[in-house]
N, C-alpha and C positions, 0 to 999 in steps of 0.2 A: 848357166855356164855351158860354154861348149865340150865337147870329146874330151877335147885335147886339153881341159883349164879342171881338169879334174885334179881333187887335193890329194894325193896320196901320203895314207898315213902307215905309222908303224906304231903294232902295236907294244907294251912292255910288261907284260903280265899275261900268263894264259889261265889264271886261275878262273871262280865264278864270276868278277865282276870284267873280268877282260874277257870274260864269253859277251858277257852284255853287251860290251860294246862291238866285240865283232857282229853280233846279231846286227845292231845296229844299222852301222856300216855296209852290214850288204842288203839292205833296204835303200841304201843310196847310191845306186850305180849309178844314177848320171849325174852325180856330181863329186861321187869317193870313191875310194878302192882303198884295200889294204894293199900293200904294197909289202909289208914283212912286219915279223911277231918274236921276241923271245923269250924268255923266260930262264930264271933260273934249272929249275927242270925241262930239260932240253924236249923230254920225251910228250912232257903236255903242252909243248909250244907243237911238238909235231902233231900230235893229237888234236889242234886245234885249228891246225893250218888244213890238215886235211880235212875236215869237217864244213870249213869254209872258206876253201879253194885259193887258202893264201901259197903265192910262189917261193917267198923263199922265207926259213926260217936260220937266225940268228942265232949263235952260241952264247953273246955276250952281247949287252949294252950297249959297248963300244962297237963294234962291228954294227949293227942296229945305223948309231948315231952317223957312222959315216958314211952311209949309202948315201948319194947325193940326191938318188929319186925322190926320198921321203922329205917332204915338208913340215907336218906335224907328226908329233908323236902321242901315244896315248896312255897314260902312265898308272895301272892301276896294282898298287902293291901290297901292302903292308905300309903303316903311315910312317913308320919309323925313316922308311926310304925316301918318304915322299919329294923333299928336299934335296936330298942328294940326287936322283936322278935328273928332277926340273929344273936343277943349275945346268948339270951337266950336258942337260938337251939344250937350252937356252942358249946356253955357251958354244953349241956346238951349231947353232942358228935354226935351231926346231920352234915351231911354235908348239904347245904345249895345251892338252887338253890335264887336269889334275883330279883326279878322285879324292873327293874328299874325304877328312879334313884337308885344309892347304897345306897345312904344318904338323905335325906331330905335338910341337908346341911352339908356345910363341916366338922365340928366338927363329925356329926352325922357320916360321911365316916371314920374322922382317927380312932372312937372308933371300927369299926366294921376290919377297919386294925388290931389295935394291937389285939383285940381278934382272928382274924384267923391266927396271929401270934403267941398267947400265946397257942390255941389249936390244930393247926395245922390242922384242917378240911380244907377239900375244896368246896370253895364256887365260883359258878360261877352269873354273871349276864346275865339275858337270851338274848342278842342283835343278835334276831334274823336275819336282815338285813344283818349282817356279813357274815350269814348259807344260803343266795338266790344265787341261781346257779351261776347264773353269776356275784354276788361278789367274790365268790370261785374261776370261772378260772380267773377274770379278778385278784385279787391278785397272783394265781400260774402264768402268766403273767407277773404282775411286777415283780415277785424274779425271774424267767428268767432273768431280765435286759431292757427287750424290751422298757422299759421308758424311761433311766436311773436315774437319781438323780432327786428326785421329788421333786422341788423349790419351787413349790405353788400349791393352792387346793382353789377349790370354795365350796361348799354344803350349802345343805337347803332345808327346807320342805313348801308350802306355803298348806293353805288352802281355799277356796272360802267362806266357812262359815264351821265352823268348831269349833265352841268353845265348850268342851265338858261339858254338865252337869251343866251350869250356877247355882251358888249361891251353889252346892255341895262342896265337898270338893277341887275337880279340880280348882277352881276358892278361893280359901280359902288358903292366903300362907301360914298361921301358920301350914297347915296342906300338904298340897302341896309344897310347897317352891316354887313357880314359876310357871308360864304359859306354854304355846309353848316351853319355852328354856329348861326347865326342863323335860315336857315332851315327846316332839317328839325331839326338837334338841340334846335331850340324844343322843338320835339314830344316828345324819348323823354326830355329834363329834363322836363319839364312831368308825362309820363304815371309817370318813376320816384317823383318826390317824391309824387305824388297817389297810389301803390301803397303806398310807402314809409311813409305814414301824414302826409305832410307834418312832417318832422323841420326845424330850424330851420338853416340851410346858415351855416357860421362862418369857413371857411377855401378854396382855389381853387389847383392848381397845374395849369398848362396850356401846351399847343403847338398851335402853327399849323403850319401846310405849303399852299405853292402849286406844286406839280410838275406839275399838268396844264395847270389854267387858262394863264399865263402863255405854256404854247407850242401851246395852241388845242387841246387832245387834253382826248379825255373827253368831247366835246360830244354832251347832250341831246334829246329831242323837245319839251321844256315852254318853250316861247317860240320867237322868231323872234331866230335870230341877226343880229349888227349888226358886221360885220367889220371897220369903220370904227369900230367903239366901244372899251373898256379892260375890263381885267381886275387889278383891284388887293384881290383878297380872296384868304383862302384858299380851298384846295379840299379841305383835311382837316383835324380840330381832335381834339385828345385831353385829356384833365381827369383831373382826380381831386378831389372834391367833398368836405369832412368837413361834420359836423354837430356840432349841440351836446351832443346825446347819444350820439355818439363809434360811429355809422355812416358808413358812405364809400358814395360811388357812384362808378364809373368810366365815363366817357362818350367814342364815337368815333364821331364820324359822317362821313364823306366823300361828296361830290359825283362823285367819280372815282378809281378806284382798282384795283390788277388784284391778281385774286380770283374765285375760281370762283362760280359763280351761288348756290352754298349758303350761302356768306354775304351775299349781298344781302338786301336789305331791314329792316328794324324787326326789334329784340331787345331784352327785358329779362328777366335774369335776377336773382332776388332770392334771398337767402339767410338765413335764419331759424335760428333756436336748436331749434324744432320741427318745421321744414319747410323745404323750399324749391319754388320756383316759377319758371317761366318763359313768355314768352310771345314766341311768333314768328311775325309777319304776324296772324292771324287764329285762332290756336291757343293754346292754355292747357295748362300741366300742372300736378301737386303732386308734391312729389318728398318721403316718408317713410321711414321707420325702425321697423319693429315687430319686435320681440320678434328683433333682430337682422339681420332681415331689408329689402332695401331697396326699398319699395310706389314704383310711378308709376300714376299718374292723368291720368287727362286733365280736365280743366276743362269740364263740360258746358254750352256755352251758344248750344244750338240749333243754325241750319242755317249760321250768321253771313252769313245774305246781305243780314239789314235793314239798310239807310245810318245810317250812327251818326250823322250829324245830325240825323234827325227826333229818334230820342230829345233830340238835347244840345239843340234848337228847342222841343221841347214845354219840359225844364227850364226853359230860359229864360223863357218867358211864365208857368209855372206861379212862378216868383220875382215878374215883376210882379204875377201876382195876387195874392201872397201879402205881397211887399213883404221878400220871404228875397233873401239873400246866392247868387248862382250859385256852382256848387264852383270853376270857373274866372273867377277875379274881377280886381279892380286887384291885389290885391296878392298875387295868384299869381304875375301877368301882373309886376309891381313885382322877386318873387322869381329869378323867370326872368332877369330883364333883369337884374337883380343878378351873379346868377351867371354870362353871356355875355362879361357888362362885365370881371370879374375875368380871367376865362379870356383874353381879348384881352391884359390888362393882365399878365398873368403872363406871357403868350409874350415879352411885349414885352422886358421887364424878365428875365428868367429866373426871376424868383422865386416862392416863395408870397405870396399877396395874402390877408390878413386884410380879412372884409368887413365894411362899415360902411352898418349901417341907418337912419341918416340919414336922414330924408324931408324 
């Protein structure tokens, strides 16, 4: 991109994951800038702008939305908002980057479909996890073949203590929609169906658990806890996923949980007719079969210290240049919140939930 085809964005949140992405951002000077940032507290949109040399900061939304400079916006809130503000940017001709979840809940997902259907902006959901080196070649891998037909999938994220922000909005489902499953299990559904080759998700049988949260055990370093606040989510959710072509994934992610440190953090394990694969934290393998014999491989993909934003940041502008579909879109983001929405609805109810693509 030249000088002057630089994307300038605005940001809408100055808290910790709109610090993220201003880091980001100024990693990409020849091709981004922040252009303007605000927040409801005015004072850490100032605090942030000064910190990373943004020009001007915004009292409101609105004021934000109608700088003509800014092209996209970057929207990282509380999920509850998430919705409401990516119409209103949408509507007001922004393209939209969204922090996940898309939706708060599903309702909140189809409203934000049909509007980037009615204005045809492009908005992506930032799942970073997708953009780490070695999910990249270990996906350029599977479209080789090297699998073949991927039947089933395990993934999951656990945490040792890990609850974020107790009695904050994280722990608040009217405002959060959910625990762990909403927001890290966003993540390893998001990264299995995108490995998985995106199979079409038909059917949802799932469980809840709050055994930590509710007696204040388990507690995090990510937010500032609020003693005086509630805890009405889970703190562990488990699934079992089918598709239409008659693959399963099995998904467990907890907030809090006891368990040796070997099992903590990010796993997907995928299982193939030709192969299998797994990826744990920042590592890749292939796991074969030759001449009786059983081959593991490691998944070569460099030092993995690059920030797998700059990649999914450059995608993103390289779409508005192009005027392409991002790989993480409305209606990945749509698929996710689909599949969340059943799993709560399954715990509820004890049953399987047959899902309905209704928009």
């Amino acid at each position: 991109m030249s000088q002057q085809a630089k994307v300038k964005f605005g940001i809408i949140g100055a808290g910790n994951i709109g610090k993220v992405h201003c880091k980001t951002i100024s990693k990409l000077k020849d091709v981004a800038e922040i252009a303007a940032i605000t927040d409801v507290y005015r004072a850490l949109a100032e605090e942030r702008a000064a910190e990373d040399g943004i020009r001007k900061v915004y009292g409101t939304v609105d004021e934000l939305l109608a700088d003509g400079d800014i092209q996209a916006v970057v929207i990282g809130v509380p999920n509850k908002f998430h919705a409401p503000l990516a119409i209103q940017a949408m509507e007001a001709g922004k393209h939209v980057i969204l922090e996940k979840p898309m939706g708060v809940n599903l309702e909140a997902a189809k409203e934000i479909v049909r509007t980037q259907r009615k204005t045809g902006k492009t908005i992506m959901i930032p799942h970073q996890m997708r953009w780490e080196a070695a999910a990249q070649a270990l996906k350029q891998r599977i479209e080789q073949g090297e699998l073949g037909r991927i039947y089933n999938a395990k993934a999951g994220l656990f945490r040792r203590k890990g609850i974020p922000g107790w009695g904050t909005w994280f722990t608040r489902s009217e405002i959060s929609g959910g625990g762990p499953l909403i927001d890290i299990g966003v993540h390893m559904l998001d990264l299995s169906l995108y490995l998985m080759g995106n199979p079409k998700p038909v059917s949802v049988y799932g469980s809840t658990y709050a055994e930590f949260g509710p007696h204040k055990r388990g507690i995090g370093n990510w937010g500032t806890p609020n003693w005086e606040g509630s805890f009405d989510v889970e703190d562990l959710a488990t699934a079992l996923i089918k598709m239409e072509d008659g693959s399963t994934l099995s998904l467990e992610v907890s907030w809090a949980v006891h368990g040796g440190v070997e099992n903590n953090g990010p796993f997907v394990h995928l299982m193939g007719t030709d192969g299998g694969a797994s990826l744990r934290g920042k590592e890749g393998k292939i796991y074969k079969e030759q001449s009786g014999e059983t081959i593991d491989s490691k998944v070569e993909a460099g030092d993995g210290k690059e920030n797998p934003r700059i990649p999914m940041y450059k995608h993103f502008i390289e779409c508005l240049e192009l005027g392409t579909v991002p790989i993480s879109n409305a209606m990945t983001g749509y698929t996710n919140n689909l599949i969340l929405d059943a799993i709560y609805r399954s715990s509820q109810s004890g049953n399987e939930v047959k899902l309905d693509w209704t928009i």
